[in-house]
Each structure stands twice: as structure tokens, then as C-alpha cells.
N, C-alpha and C positions, 0 to 999 in steps of 0.2 A: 412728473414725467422726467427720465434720465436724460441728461443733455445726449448731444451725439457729436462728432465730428464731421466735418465734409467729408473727407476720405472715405467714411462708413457704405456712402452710399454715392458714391459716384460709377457714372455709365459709361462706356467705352463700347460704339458702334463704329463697326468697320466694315466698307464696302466698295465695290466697282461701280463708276460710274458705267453704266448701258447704253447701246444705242436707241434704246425705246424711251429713254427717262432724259433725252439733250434736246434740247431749237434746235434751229435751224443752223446757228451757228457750232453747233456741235458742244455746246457747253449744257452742265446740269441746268434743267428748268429749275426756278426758284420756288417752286411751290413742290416740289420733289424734295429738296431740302428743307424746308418748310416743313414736310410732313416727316422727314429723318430725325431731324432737331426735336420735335413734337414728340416720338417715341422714343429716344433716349432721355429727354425730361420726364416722362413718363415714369417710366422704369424707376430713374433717380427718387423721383414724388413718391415712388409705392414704396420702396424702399427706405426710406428715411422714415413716412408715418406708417409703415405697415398697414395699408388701409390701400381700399380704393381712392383713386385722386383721377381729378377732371380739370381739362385745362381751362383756368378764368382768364387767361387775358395772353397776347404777345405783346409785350412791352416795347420790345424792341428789335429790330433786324438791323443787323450792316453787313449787305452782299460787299464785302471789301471787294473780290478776285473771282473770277469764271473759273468755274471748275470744270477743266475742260475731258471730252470723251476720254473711257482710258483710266481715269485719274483714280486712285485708290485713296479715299475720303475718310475721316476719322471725326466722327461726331462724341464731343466727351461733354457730358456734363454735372452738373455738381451744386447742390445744393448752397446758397449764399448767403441765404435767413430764414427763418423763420418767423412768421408772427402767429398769430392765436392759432387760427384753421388752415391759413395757406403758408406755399413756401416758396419764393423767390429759386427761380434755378436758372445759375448762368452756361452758358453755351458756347465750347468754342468749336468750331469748324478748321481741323488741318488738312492739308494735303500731303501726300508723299512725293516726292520726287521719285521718278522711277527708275532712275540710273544709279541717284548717289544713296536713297533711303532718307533722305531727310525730310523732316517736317515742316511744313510751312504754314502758319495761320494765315485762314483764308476766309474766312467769316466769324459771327460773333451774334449769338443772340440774347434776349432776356425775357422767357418764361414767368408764368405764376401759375402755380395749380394748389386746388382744394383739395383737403383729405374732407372723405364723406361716408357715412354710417351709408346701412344698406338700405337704407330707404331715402338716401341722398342728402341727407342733413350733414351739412358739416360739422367736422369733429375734430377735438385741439390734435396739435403733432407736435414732435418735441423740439426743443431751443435746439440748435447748435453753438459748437464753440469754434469761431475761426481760429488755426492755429498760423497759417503762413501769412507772409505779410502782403501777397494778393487776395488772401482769401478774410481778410482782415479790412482791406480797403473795400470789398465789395462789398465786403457787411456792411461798412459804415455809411454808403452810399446809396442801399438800397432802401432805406428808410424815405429819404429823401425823391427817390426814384417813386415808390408807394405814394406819399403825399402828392406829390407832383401827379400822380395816374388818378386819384381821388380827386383831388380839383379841377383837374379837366375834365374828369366824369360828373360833376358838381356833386358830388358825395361829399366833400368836406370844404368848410370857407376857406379862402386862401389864408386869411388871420389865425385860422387856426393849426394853417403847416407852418409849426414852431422849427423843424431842421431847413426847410426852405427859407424864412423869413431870417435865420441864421447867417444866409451865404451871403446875404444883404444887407447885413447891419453891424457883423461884426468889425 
């Protein structure tokens, strides 16, 4: 299977926040972003294995900043690793300032989705090669991030996450 790069397959969703889609305090519900994040990892997932992909897990969310009514939102994501059948996709959430145009990060998430045959069996997707040197620290990190989701799921012995038992011994 040919390596790929992150660039290959990175998503770029762009929108308005609504008054139908805020609380009470007029900022985006989190589960509205939730489900933004979820379809632009999507995308990235099918993109990268060329296959259907199904989301196995949210790893992780940091609502840093209220995105408040108004706000024009950029949900970009980007493939971080790969391992056999799934692929680690990180998340970051900007906003626009609407005077000056600039960008602000305002969230951050950490996706995992399955590539799957059409009868839903998972099926391998290709390595990446990180080239930048954020997209190089995430690789190295997400290994560790995997192990760590595996023993608290008790799928793997703690003894046996050799990049975890790393961060503590060396």
C-alpha cells in the first residue's frame, strides 16, 4: 500500500453559526460541533483509505472558547497516523474574527475511524508520512494516545504499553 501524506487528505469545513444551532447563551451547542468535527473527520477518513470509514471512538474534545452567534467557524482536519484498519484524525476548530479576518483557534479535537469492506469488516488503509514538524509530533504522540485508549478500555495490559511505560522510565 503507497504511503500518503497528511496534506493528501485533509478537510476544510466552513460555516455560520445559526440561531437555531446556539443555548441559551447564544453560543454553538457542543454537540452541533460535535457533529461538524464528526463530518469533516469523515470526509478526511474516506479520503485517505478510499473506503467507507465509521467513527470508533472520540478520543478527545477541548471546548477551549464559545463560539459565539454570528461566528464563521472553520472545522479542518487531518489525518495524524495510521495503524492497520484505523486512522487517528486530528481536529482543529478556528474562528474568524469578523472585522479583521483573522483566525483564532478555538477548539481541538481527536477522532479515530475505521476503514470497512462493504459488508463492514475492516480493511488495512495506508501509512502516512508526517512531513511538518506538528504533523510529526502528532504522529509520535498518537501511538501513545492509542495505548492509553486500549487500557482503559482493558483491551491491552498496561505492561504491555511499551510507549506509555516509556514516559516513565526513561
Amino acid at each position: 500500500m503507497q504511503p500518503k501524506f497528511p496534506q493528501d487528505s485533509i478537510t476544510t469545513l466552513t460555516d455560520l453559526v445559526l440561531p437555531g444551532e446556539t443555548n441559551p447563551l447564544n453560543n454553538l451547542f457542543g454537540g452541533e460541533l460535535l457533529a461538524r468535527m464528526d463530518r469533516a473527520a469523515s470526509i478526511t477518513a474516506r479520503r485517505h483509505s478510499r473506503r467507507v470509514c465509521v467513527t470508533a471512538s472520540v478520543n478527545h474534545v477541548a471546548f477551549n472558547r464559545a463560539i459565539p452567534l454570528g461566528s464563521v467557524v472553520t472545522v479542518e482536519s487531518k489525518v495524524s497516523r495510521t495503524f492497520n484498519t484505523s486512522m487517528e484524525i486530528f481536529i482543529d476548530v478556528w474562528i474568524e474574527d469578523r472585522e479583521s479576518g483573522i483566525k483564532n483557534k478555538a477548539n481541538e479535537a481527536i477522532y479515530t475511524f475505521v476503514a470497512v469492506d462493504e459488508t463492514g469488516r475492516p480493511v488495512p488503509v495506508p501509512p502516512i508520512i508526517p512531513e511538518t514538524d506538528l504533523e510529526k509530533q502528532r504522529y509520535e504522540a498518537a501511538l501513545r494516545r492509542k495505548q492509553l485508549s486500549l487500557v482503559l478500555a482493558g483491551k491491552m495490559k498496561p505492561n504491555e504499553a511499551t510507549e506509555l511505560k516509556a514516559l516513565f522510565t526513561e
